[in-house]
C-alpha positions as a Python dict, from the first residue, in 0.01 Angstrom:
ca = {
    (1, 'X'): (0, 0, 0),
    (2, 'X'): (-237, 131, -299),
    (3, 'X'): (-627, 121, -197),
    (4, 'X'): (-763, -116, -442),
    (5, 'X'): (-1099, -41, -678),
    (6, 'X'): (-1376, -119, -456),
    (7, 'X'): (-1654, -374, -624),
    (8, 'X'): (-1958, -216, -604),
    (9, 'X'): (-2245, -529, -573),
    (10, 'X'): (-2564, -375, -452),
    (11, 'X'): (-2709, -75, -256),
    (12, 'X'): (-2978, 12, 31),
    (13, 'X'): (-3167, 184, 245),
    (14, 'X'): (-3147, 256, 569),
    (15, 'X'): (-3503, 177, 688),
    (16, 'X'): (-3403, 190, 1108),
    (17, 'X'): (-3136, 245, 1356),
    (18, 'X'): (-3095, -140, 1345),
    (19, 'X'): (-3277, -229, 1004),
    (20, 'X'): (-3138, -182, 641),
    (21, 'X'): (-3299, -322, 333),
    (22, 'X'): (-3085, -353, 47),
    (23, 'X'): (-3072, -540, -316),
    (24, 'X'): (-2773, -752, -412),
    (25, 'X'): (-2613, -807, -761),
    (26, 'X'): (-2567, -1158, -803),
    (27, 'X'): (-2342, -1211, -1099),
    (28, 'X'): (-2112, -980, -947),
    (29, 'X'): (-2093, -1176, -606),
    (30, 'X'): (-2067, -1519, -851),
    (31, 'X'): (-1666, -1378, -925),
    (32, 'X'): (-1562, -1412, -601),
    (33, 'X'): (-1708, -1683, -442),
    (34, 'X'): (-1501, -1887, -177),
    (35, 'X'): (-1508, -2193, -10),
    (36, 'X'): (-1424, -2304, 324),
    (37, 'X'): (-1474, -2663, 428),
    (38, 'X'): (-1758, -2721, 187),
    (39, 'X'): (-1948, -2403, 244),
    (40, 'X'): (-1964, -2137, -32),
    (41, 'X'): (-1930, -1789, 79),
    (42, 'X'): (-1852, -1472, -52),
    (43, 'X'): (-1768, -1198, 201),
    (44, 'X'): (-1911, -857, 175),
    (45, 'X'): (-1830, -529, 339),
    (46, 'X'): (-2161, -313, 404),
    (47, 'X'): (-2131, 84, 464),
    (48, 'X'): (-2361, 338, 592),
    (49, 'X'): (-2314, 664, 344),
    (50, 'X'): (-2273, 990, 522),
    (51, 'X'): (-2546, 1107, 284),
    (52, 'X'): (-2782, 958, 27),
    (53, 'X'): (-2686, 900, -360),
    (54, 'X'): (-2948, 1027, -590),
    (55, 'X'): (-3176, 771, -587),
    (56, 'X'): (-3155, 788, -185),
    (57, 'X'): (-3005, 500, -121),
    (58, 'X'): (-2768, 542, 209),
    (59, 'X'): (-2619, 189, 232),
    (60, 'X'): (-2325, 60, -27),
    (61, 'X'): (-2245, -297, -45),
    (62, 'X'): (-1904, -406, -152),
    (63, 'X'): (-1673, -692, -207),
    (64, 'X'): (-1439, -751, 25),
    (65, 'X'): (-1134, -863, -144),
    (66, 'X'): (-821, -870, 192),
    (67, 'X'): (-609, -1152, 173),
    (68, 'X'): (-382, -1172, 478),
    (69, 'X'): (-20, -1156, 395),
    (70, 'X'): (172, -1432, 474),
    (71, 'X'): (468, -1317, 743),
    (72, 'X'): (785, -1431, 638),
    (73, 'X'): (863, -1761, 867),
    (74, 'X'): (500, -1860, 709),
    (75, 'X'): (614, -1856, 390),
    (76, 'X'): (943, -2046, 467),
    (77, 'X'): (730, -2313, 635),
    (78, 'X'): (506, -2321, 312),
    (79, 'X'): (781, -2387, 85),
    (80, 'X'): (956, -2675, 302),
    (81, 'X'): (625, -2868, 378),
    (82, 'X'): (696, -3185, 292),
    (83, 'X'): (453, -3541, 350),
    (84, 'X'): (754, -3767, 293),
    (85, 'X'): (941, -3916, 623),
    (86, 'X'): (1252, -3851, 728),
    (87, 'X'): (1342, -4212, 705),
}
């Protein structure tokens, strides 16, 4: 499988063991909004660099983009769903 570009959508700082501030690009997150029974969301993936860039920032904040694959008998069932009845 061939690692996909990561989208880059903000940076931070690791301020504590537990705390990290960190600034977010929103017209990059806008792309790749989802929904999921009425909620909007858009999911992130948020990474603690082994050491700072240089502008000292220590956190990245991606996109992140997995889709589950659908396994085969999923797909069959996809394609043969049908609301009409038998009869």
């Amino acid at each position: 499988m061939a690692k996909e570009k990561k989208i880059y959508c903000g940076s931070g700082k690791q301020q504590t063991n537990k705390w990290f501030k960190a600034t977010i690009k929103p017209k990059v997150l806008m792309e790749y909004l989802q929904e999921y029974k009425g909620a909007e969301f858009v999911k992130i993936n948020i990474n603690l660099l082994d050491k700072p860039d240089q502008y000292g920032k220590d956190v990245e904040i991606t996109v992140d983009t997995w889709k589950p694959t659908l396994k085969e008998d999923q797909v069959d069932m996809a394609d043969t769903k049908n609301d009409d009845l038998p009869f």
